[in-house]
C-alpha positions as CSV (number, residue, x, y, z in Angstrom):
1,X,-68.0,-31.7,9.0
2,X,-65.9,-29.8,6.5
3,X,-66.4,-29.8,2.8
4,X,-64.4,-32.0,-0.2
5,X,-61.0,-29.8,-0.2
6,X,-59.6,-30.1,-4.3
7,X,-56.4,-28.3,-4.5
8,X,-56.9,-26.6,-8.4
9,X,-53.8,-25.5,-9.6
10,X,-52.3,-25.2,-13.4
11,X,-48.4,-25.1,-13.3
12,X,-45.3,-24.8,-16.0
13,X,-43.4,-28.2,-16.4
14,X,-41.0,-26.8,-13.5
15,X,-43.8,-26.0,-11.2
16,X,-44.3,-22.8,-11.4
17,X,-47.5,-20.6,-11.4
18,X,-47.3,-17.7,-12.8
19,X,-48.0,-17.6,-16.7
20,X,-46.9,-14.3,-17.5
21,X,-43.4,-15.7,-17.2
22,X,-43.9,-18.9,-19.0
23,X,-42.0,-19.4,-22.3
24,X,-43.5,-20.0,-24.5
25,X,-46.4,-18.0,-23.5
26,X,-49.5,-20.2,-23.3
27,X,-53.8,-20.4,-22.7
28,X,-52.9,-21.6,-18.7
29,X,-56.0,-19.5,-18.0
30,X,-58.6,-21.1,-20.4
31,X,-57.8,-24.5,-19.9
32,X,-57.5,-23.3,-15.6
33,X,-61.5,-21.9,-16.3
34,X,-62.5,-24.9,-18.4
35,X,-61.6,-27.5,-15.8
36,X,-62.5,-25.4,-13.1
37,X,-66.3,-26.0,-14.2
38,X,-66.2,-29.0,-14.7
39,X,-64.9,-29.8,-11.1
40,X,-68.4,-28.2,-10.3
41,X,-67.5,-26.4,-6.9
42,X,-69.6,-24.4,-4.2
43,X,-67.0,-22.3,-3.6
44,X,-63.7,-21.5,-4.3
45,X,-60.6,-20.2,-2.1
46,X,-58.4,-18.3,-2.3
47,X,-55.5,-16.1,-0.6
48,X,-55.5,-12.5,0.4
49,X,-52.4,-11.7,-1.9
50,X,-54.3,-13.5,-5.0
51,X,-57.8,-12.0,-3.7
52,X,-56.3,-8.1,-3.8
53,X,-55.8,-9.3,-7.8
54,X,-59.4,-8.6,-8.3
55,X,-60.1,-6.3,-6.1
56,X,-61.4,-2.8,-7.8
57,X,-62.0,-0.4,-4.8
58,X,-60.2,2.0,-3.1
59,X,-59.7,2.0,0.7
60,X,-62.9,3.0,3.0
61,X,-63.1,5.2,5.6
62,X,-61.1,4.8,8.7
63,X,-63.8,5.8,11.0
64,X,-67.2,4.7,11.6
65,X,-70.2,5.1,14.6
66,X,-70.8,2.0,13.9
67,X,-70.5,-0.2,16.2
68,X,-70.3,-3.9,14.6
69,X,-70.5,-7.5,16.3
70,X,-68.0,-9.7,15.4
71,X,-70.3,-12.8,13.9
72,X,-71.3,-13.3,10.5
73,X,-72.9,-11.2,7.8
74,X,-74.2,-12.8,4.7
75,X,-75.4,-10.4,1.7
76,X,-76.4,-13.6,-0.1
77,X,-77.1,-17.3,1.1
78,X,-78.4,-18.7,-2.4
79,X,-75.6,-18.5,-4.8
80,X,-74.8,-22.0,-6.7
81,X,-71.0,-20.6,-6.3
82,X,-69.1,-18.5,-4.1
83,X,-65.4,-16.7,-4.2
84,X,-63.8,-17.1,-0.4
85,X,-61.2,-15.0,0.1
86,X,-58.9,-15.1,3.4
87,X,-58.2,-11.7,4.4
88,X,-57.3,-12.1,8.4
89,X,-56.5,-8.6,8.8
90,X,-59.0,-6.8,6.4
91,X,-57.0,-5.3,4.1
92,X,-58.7,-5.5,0.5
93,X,-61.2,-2.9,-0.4
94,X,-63.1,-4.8,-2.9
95,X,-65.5,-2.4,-4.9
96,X,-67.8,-5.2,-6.2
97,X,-69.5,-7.8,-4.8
98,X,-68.7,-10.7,-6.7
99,X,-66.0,-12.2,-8.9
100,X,-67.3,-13.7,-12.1
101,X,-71.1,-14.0,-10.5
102,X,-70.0,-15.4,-7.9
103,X,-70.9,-13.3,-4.5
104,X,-67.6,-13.0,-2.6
105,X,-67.1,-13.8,1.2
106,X,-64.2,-12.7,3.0
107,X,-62.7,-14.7,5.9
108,X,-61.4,-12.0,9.0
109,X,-60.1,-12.4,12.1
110,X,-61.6,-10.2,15.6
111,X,-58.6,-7.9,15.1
112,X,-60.2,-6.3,12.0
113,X,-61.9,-2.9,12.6
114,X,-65.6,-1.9,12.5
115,X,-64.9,0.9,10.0
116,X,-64.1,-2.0,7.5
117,X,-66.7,-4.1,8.6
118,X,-68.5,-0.7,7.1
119,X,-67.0,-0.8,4.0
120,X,-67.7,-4.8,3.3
121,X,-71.3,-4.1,4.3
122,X,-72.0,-1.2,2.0
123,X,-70.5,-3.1,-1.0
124,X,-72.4,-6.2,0.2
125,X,-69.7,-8.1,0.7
126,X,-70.2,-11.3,3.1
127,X,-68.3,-12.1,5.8
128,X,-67.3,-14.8,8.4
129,X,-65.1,-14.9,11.1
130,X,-62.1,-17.6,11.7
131,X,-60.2,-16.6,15.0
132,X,-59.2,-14.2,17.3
133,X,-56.1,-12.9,15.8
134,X,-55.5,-15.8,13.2
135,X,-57.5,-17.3,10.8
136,X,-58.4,-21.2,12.3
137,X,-58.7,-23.2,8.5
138,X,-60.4,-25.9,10.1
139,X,-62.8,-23.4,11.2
140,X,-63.7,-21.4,8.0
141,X,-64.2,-24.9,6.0
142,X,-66.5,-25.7,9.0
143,X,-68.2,-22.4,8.8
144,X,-69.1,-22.7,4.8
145,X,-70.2,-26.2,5.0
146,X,-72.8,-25.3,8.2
147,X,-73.5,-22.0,7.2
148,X,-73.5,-21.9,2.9
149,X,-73.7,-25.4,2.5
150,X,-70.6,-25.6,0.8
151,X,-69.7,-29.5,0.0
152,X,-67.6,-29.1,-2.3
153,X,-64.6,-26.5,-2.2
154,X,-61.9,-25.3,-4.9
155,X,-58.6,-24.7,-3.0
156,X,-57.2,-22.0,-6.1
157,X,-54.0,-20.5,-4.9
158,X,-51.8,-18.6,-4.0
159,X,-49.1,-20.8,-3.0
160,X,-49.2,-19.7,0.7
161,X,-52.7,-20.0,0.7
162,X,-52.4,-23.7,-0.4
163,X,-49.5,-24.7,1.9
164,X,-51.7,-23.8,4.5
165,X,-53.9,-26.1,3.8
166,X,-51.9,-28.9,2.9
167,X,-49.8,-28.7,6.3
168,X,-53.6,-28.5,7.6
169,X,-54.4,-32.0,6.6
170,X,-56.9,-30.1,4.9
171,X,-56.7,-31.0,1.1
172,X,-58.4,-34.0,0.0
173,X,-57.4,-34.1,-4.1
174,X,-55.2,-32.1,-5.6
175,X,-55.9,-31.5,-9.2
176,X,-53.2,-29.9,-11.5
177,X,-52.6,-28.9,-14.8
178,X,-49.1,-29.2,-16.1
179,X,-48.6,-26.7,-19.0
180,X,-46.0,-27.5,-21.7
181,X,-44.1,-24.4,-20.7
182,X,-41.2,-23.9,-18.3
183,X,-40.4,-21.1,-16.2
184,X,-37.2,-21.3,-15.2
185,X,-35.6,-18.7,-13.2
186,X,-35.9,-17.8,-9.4
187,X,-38.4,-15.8,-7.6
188,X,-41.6,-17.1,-9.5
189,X,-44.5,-18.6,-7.0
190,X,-44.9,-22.5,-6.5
191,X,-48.1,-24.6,-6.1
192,X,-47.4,-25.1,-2.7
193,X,-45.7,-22.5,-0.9
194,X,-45.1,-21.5,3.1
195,X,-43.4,-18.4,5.5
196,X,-40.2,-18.9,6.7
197,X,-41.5,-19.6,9.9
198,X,-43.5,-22.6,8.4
199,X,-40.2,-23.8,6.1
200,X,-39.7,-26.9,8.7
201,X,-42.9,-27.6,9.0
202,X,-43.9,-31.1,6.2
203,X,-47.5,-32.0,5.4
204,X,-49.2,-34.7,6.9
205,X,-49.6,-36.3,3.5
206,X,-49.4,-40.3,4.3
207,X,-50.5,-41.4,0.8
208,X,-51.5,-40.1,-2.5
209,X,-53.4,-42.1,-5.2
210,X,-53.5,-41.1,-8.8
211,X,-57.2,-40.7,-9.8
212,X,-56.9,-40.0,-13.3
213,X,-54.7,-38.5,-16.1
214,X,-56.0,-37.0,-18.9
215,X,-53.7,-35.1,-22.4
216,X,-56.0,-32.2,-23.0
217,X,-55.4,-30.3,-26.4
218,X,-52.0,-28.4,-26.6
219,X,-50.0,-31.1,-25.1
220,X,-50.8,-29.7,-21.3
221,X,-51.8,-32.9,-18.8
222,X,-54.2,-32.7,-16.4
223,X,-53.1,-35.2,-13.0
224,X,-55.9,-35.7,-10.4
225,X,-54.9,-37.2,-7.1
226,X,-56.7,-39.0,-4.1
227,X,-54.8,-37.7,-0.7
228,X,-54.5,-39.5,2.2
229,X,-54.0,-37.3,5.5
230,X,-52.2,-39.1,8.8
């Protein structure tokens, strides 16, 4: 059983995600943080790309005598939230253990080395892992429902990250803000994104229901929808 997958996104009028280049400039992030709470997640995901946003450390050693198994290590199991963070390859030296109070957990793959295991263990980090040399979504959402208890999960970006999990079948709701501000220009990041590799690939979205729609103050809307996987 997988947890309740909502997409949480806030975008310019020409679907764009990145407010710094939004004109005019606007409060994306408050009303993003507002309606985040009130969505009242276990956990929220995100990508490696976003997660190295908040990441404060430098990197750890190379080497280690340690000798680490490659199954899960929790540094908490009680928090009412958690950040997730997909990080196949362990590249992010974190230098905290949480993001906001909420204790982070880091999704690897068996390719990642013990000497960063290390490094996530002496900043009490948590970890899982989702594949061999690939991180298996199915999987992690599996792995945070059985092992967290995490019902309820906020899919928060990057764009790659969220592709993912749309072509998945993995995203029940989506829930987006649409800012009154427009982007437009090339080379900004999307709410939905994927590699080249994935560009032919199409979700297997067979139906989506609008839920509600709400005008919060400024003039920015906020659209939930119901989706229907095939």
């Amino acid at each position: 059983m997988k947890p309740h997958v909502i997409c949480h996104m806030a975008a310019s009028v020409d679907g764009r995600t990145l407010p710094s280049r939004w004109r005019p400039p606007g409060r994306a992030g408050d009303l993003f943080e507002r309606l985040h709470e009130q969505l009242e997640g276990d956990a929220w995901l995100i990508g490696r790309v976003t997660g190295q946003e908040f990441a404060k450390g430098t990197a750890y050693a190379s080497t280690t005598r340690e000798s680490l198994p490659r199954t899960a290590w929790f540094a908490r199991r009680d928090a009412k939230a958690y950040g997730v963070v997909l990080d196949a390859q362990g590249k992010i030296a974190w230098g905290r253990a949480d993001i906001g109070g909420d204790p982070i957990v880091v999704v690897l793959t068996e390719r990642v080395t013990d000497a960063h295991l290390a490094g996530l263990r002496g900043e009490g980090v948590s970890y899982i892992f989702a594949g061999a040399t690939e991180i298996d979504l199915a999987l992690t959402l599996e792995i945070l429902r059985r092992d967290l208890g995490v019902k309820r999960l906020l899919l928060e970006g990057g764009g790659g990250a969220n592709g993912a999990f749309l072509r998945a079948g993995l995203v029940d709701e989506i829930s987006l803000v649409i800012c009154p501000a427009i982007d437009g220009a090339k080379g900004a990041p999307s709410i939905f994104d994927s590699p080249e590799a994935d560009s032919g690939q199409r979700a297997p979205v067979t139906a989506m229901t609008l839920e509600s729609s709400t005008v919060l103050d400024g003039g920015a809307i906020w659209l939930r929808y119901r989706v229907q996987n095939g």
